[in-house]
C-alpha positions as CSV (number, residue, x, y, z in Angstrom):
1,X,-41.7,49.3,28.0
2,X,-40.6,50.5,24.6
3,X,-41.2,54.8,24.5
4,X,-40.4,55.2,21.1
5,X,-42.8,56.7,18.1
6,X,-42.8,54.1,15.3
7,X,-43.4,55.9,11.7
8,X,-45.8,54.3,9.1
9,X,-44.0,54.5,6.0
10,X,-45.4,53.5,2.8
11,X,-43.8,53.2,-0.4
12,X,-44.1,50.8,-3.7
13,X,-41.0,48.7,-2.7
14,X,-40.1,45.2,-3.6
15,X,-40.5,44.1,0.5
16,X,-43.7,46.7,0.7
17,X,-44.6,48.7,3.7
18,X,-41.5,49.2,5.8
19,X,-41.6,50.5,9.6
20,X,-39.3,53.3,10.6
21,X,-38.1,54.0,13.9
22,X,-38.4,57.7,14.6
23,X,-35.6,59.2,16.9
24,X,-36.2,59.8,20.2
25,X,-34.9,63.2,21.0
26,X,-34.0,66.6,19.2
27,X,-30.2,67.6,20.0
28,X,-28.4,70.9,18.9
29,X,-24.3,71.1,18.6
30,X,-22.7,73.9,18.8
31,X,-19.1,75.4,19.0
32,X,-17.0,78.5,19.1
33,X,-13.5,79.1,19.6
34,X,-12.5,80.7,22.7
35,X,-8.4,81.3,22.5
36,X,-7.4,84.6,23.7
37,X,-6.4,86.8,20.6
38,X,-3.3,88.6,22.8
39,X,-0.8,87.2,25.2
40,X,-2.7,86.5,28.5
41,X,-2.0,85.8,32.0
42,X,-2.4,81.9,32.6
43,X,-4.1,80.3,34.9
44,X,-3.5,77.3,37.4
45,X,0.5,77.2,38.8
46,X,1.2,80.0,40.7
47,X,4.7,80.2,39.3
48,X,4.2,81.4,36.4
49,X,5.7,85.0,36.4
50,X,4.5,86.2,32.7
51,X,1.8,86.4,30.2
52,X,1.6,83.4,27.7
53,X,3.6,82.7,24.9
54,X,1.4,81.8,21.7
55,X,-0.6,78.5,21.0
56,X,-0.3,74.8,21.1
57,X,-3.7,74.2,19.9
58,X,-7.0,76.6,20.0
59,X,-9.3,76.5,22.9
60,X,-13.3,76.0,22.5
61,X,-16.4,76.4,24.1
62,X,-18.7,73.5,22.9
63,X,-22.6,72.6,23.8
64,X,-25.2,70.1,23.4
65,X,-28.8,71.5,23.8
66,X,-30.9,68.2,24.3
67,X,-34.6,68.5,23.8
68,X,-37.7,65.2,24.8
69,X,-40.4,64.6,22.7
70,X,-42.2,66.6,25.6
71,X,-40.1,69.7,24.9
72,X,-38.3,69.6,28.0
73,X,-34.5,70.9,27.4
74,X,-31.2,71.3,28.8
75,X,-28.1,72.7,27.1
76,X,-24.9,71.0,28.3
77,X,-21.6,73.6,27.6
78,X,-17.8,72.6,28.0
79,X,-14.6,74.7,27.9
80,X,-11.2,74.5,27.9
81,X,-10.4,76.9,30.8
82,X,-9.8,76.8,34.5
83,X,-12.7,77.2,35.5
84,X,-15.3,80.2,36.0
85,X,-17.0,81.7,38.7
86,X,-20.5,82.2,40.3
87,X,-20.3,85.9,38.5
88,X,-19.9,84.8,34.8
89,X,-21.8,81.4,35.1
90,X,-25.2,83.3,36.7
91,X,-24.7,86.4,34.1
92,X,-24.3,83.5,31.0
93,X,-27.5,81.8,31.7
94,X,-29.4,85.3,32.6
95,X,-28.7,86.6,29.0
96,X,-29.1,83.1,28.0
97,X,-32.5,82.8,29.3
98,X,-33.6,86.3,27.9
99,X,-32.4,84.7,24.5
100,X,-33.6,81.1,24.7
101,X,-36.3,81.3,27.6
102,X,-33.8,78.3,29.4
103,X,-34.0,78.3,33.0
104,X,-30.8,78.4,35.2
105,X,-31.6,74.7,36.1
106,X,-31.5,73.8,32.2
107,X,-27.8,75.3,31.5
108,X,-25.1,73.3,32.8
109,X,-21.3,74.8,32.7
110,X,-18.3,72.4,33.1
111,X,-14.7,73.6,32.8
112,X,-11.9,71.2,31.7
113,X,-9.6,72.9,34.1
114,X,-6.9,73.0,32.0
115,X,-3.6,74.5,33.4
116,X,-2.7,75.9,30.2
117,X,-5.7,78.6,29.8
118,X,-5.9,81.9,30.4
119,X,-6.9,83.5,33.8
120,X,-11.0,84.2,33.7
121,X,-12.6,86.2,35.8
122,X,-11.6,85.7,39.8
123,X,-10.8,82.0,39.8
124,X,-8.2,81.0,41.6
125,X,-7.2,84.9,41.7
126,X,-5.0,85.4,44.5
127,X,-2.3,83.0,43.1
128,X,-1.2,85.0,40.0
129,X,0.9,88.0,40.5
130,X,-0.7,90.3,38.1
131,X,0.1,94.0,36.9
132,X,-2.6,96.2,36.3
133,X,-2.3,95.8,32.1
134,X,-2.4,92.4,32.8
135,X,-5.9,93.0,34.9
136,X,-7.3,94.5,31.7
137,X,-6.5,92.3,29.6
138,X,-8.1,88.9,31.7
139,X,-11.3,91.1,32.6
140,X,-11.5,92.1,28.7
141,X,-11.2,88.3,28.0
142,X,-14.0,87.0,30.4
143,X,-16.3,89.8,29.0
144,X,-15.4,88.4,25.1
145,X,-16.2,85.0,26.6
146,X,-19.2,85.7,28.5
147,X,-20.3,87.2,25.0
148,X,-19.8,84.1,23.4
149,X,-20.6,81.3,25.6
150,X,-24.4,83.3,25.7
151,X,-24.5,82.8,21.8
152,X,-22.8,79.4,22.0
153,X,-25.7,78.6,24.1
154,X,-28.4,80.1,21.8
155,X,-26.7,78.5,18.6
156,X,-27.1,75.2,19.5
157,X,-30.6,75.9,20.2
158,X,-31.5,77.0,17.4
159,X,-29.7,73.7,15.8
160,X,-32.3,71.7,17.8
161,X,-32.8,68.2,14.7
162,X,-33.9,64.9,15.1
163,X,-30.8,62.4,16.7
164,X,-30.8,59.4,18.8
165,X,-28.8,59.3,22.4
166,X,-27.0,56.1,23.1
167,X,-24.5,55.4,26.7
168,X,-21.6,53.6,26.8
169,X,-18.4,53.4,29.4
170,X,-15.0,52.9,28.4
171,X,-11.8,53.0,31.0
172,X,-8.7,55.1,30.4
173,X,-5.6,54.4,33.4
174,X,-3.3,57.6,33.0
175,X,-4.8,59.0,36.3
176,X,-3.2,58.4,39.6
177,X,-4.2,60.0,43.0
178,X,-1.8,62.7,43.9
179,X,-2.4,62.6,48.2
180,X,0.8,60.5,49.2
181,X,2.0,60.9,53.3
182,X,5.1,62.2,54.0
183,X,5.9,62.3,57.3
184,X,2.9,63.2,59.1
185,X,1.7,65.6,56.3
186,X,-0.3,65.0,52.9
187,X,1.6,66.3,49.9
188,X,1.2,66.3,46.8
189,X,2.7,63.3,45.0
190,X,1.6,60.2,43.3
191,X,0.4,57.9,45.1
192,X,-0.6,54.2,43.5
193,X,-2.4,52.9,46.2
194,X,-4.6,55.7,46.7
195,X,-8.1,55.9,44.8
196,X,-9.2,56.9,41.5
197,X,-11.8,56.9,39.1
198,X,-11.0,55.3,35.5
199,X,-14.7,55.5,34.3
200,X,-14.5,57.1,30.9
201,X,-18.8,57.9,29.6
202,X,-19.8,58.1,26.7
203,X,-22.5,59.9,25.8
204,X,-23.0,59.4,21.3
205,X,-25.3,61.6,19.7
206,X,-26.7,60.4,16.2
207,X,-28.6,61.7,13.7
208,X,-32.2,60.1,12.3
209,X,-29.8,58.7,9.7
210,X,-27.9,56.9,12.4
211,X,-24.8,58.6,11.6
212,X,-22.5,60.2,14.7
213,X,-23.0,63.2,15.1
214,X,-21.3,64.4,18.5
215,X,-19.6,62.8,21.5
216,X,-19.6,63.7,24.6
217,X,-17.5,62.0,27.5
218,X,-15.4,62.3,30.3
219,X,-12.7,61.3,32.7
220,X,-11.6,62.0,36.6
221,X,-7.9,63.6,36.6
222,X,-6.7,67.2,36.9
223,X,-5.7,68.7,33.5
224,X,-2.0,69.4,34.4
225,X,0.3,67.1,32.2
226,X,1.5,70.5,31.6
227,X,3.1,73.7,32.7
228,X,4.1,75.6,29.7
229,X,3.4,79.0,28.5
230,X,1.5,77.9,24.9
231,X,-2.1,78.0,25.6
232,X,-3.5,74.6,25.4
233,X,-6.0,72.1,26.5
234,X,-4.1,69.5,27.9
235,X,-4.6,65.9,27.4
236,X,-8.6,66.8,27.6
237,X,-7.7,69.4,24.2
238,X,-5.7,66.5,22.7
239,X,-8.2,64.2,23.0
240,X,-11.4,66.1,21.8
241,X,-8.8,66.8,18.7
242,X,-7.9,63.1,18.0
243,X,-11.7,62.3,18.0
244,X,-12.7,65.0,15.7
245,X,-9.8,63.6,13.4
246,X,-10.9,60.2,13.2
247,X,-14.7,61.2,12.5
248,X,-14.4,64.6,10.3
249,X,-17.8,66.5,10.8
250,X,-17.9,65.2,14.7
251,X,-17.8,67.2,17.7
252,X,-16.3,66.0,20.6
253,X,-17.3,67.5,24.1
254,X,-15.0,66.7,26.9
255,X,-16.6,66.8,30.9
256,X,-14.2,66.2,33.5
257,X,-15.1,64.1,36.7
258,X,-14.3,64.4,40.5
259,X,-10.4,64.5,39.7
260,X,-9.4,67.0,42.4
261,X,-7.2,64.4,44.2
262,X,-5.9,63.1,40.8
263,X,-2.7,64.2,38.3
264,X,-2.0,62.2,35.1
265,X,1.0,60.3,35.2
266,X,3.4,61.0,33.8
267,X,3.5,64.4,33.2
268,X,5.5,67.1,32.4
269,X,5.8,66.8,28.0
270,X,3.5,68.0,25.4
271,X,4.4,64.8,24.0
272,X,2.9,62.8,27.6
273,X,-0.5,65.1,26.9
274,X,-0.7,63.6,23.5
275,X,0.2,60.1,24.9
276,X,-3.1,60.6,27.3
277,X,-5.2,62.0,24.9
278,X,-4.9,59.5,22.7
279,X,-5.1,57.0,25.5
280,X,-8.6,58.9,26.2
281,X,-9.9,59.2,23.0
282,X,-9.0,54.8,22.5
283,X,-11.4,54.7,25.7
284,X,-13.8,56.9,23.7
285,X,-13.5,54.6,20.5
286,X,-13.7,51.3,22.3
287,X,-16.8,52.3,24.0
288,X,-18.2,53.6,21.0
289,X,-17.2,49.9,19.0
290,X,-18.9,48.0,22.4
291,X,-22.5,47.9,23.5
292,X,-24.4,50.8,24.0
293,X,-27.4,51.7,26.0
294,X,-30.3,53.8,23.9
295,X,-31.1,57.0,26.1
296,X,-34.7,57.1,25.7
297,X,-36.4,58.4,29.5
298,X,-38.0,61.9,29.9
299,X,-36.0,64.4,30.2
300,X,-35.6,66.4,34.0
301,X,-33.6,69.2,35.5
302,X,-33.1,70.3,38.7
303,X,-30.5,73.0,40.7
304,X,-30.3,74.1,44.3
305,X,-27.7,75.3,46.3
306,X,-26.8,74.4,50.2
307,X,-24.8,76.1,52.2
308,X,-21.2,74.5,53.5
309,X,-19.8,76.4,56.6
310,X,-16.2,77.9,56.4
311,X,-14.3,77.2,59.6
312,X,-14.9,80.5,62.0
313,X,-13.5,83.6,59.9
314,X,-10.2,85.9,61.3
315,X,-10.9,89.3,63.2
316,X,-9.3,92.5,61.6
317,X,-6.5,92.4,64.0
318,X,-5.0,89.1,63.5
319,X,-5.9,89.8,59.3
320,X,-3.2,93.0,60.1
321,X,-0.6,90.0,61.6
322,X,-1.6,88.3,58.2
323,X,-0.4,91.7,56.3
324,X,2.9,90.5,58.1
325,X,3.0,87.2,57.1
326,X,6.2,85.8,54.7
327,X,3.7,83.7,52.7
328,X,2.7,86.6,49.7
329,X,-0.5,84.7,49.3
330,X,-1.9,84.9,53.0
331,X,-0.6,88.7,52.4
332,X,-2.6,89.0,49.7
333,X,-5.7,87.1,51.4
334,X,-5.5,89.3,54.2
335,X,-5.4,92.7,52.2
336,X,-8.0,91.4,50.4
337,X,-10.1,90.2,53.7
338,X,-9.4,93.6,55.3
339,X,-10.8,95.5,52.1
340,X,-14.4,93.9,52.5
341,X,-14.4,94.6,56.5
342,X,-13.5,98.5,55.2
343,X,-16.2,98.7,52.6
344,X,-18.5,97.2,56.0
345,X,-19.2,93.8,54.3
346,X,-18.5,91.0,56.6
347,X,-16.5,87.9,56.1
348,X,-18.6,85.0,54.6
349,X,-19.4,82.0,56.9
350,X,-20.0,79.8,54.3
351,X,-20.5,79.0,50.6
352,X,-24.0,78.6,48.4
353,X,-23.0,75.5,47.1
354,X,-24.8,74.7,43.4
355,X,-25.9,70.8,42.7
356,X,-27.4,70.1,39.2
357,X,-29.1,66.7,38.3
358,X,-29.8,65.9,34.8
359,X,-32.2,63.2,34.3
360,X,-32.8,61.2,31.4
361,X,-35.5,59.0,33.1
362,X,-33.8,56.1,34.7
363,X,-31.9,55.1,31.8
364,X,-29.1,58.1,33.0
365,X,-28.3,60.5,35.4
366,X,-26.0,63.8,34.9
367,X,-24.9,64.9,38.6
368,X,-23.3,68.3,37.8
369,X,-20.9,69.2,41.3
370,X,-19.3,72.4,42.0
371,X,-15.7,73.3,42.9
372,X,-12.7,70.9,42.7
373,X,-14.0,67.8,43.8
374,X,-12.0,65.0,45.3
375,X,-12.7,61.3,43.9
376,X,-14.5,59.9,47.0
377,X,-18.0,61.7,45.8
378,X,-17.8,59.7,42.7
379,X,-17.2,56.8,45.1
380,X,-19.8,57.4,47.3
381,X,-22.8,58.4,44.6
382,X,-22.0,55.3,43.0
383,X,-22.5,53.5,46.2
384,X,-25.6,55.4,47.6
385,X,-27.7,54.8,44.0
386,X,-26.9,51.2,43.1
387,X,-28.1,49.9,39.8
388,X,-28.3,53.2,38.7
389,X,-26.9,54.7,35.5
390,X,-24.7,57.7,37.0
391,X,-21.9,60.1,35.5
392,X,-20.8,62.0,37.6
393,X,-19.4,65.4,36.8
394,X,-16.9,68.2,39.5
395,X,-15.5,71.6,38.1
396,X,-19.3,72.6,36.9
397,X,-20.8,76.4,37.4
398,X,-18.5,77.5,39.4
399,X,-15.2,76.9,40.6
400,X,-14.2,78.8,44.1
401,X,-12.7,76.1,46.0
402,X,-11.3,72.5,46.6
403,X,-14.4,70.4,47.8
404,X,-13.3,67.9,50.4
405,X,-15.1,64.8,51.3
406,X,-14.4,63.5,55.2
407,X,-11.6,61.6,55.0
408,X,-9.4,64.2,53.1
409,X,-11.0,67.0,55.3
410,X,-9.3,64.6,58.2
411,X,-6.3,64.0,56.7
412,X,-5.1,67.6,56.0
413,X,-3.1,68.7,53.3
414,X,-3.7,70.9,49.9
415,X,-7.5,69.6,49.0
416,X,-8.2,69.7,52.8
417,X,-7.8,73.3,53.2
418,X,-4.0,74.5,52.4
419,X,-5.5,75.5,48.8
420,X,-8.3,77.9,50.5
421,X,-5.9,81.1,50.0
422,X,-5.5,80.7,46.3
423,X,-9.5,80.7,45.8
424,X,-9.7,83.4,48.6
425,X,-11.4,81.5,51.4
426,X,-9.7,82.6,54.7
427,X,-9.8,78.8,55.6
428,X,-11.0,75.8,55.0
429,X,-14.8,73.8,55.4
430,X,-16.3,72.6,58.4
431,X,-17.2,68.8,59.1
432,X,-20.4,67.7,57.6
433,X,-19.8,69.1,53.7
434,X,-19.9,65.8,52.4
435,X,-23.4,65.1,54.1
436,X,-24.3,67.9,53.0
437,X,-23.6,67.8,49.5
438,X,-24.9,64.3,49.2
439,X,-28.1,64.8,50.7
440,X,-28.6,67.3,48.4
441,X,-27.9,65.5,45.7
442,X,-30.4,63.0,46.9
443,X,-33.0,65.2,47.3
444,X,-32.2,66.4,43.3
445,X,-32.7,62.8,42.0
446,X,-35.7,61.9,43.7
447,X,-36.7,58.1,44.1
448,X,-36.9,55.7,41.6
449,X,-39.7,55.5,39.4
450,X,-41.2,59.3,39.4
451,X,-39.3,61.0,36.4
């Protein structure tokens, strides 16, 4: 049934009275720039062994605040960083909500996880081998970008004007799964045969002229093309760039998928993280030049958390055999580890794992995941809500862990568990944290029919 308000408009034209569609929805852009001013630690390969080494291109912070005719809202922020943890993400949409009266259910944070950004906060922590002046200068950062990303959020607000939302999917191919076997072990390598996701939505945001006004979209594949020391956003930087150039005034917003288990190929060249971006933003264009579905349901949020249990956690004495250990990290880990059981805290059992649905009535559904998610939940959502519209979102609110589905938690390797240390998880999940997740995510989008 058609849901739009038609406006009467008269006027003493040659055809007479003519009929005016008025938009659907009230959208806000917003951006700020969110490059580190000094030389920064960077995160993503622990290799690295010194601060960065100037700028490729400038980061940003970008948002969409999306409001229905009921005045139900959600803002929707991206970055070009790493990541960011359950600190900065719940102390953003507090301030936020003080500002803006948005709920924590109506903010939703995605990272690009670009391996050229600087180190924020504790993500990923115990794989850079920092000095104390470089401590002080990543905690001053995440303080300048918690500062922001709370006025980003409350400037596009505040730009709330009338716009039209219309869906479309492209496909970009750059992505290839990086599990491969060799020997008995999972490594990291490409691997052709294994699966991927080359969805590319398309989210177009128009203005009650019908001119574009932002983009939104988003692909399934690790930002690691490169490993330089210029601070960039990888093929997700160079594509939001190529976008912007081709419509001057546009904002392009890039939110990446369940590309956990996925590198771009190949990689290695700022010149290969142009090739994809540009590859990416022809996706964007192509859907953008096809058919289009008009976004026109109610608007509807929702956030919870479950908990996924952590294999059973070390005692203090075989932490103090870790302190021995010739792997720094699981050094580091258990200093770290043996720090909390000092202070009297106990280990944690498991992790308060955030899901965020976005609904758009049935025309769309936003399914916001946590942590470094591995392609088989894209898979499997896809698969468990047939017919419906779905994009499906990892690296969103926070970021404190690889998030295995069954089969890779089977398998072994680096997204099975190997990557706990970095994230400081003394191992990796129990069986069951796919279930889990999914039925949670169930619950979120509620049956058919009801929004």
């Amino acid at each position: 049934m058609k849901t739009r308000r038609l406006g009467w408009v008269f006027g003493i034209l040659a055809l007479g009275a003519v009929w005016v569609e008025a938009a659907t929805w009230r959208v806000g852009v917003a951006r700020v720039e969110i490059t580190p001013q000094a030389s920064i630690w960077m995160a993503g390969y622990a290799a690295r062994n010194h601060p960065s080494e100037g700028v490729l291109h400038p980061l940003w912070a970008k948002a969409l605040a999306i409001e229905d005719q009921g005045g139900s809202r959600v803002v929707l922020v991206t970055t070009d960083l790493i990541g960011l943890n359950r600190t900065v993400s719940d102390a953003v949409a507090a301030r936020a909500k003080e500002r803006t009266g948005l709920s924590r259910a109506q903010i939703v944070l995605n990272s690009s996880h670009t391996h050229s950004g600087p180190v924020v906060a504790d993500v990923a922590r115990i794989a850079h081998h920092m000095e104390p002046q470089h401590e002080e200068v990543a905690a001053a950062y995440t303080k300048v970008l918690e500062d922001k990303l709370v006025g980003l959020i409350e400037a596009a607000v505040k730009d709330l004007q009338p716009a039209d939302l219309a869906y479309a999917e492209g496909k970009a191919t750059f992505a290839m799964n990086r599990r491969a076997v060799r020997g008995k072990a999972y490594t990291i390598s490409p691997n052709p045969a294994g699966p991927v996701d080359h969805s590319v939505p398309v989210l177009a945001v128009r203005d009650a002229k019908g001119q574009l006004r932002a983009v939104l979209f988003g692909y399934a594949c690790h930002n690691t093309t490169l490993a330089i020391y210029q601070l960039n956003g990888d093929y997700a930087g160079f594509a939001q760039i190529a976008l912007e150039k081709a419509h001057p005034g546009v904002t392009g917003l890039f939110m990446i998928g369940c590309g956990a288990d996925a590198n771009p190929q190949p990689r290695g060249e700022v010149a290969h993280a142009e090739q994809h971006g540009k590859a990416l933003a022809d996706a964007v264009e192509a859907a953008l030049a096809g058919k289009q579905t008009p976004i026109q349901g109610k608007l509807s949020v929702k956030f919870d958390r479950v908990d996924l249990p952590l294999v059973a956690p070390p005692t203090a004495a075989e932490l103090r055999e870790r302190l021995k250990s010739s792997n720094i990290y699981q050094q580091r880990l258990a200093k770290k580890l043996l720090e909390r059981l000092d202070r009297g805290e106990s280990i944690p059992a498991s992790y308060p794992y955030p899901v965020q649905v976005v609904r758009f009535g049935d025309d769309l559904a936003l399914v916001a995941l946590a942590g470094e998610v591995v392609v088989d939940y894209a898979l499997r959502l896809r698969k468990e809500f047939p017919g419906q519209r779905l994009w499906i979102a990892g690296y969103s609110n926070e970021v404190f862990a690889y998030i295995p589905s069954e089969r890779v938690l089977a398998e072994g390797g680096y997204e099975a568990g190997d990557s706990a240390v970095y994230f400081g998880l003394h191992g990796p999940f129990r069986p069951g944290v796919e279930d889990r997740i999914v039925s949670l995510v169930k619950r979120l989008m509620g049956p058919a029919g009801t929004r």
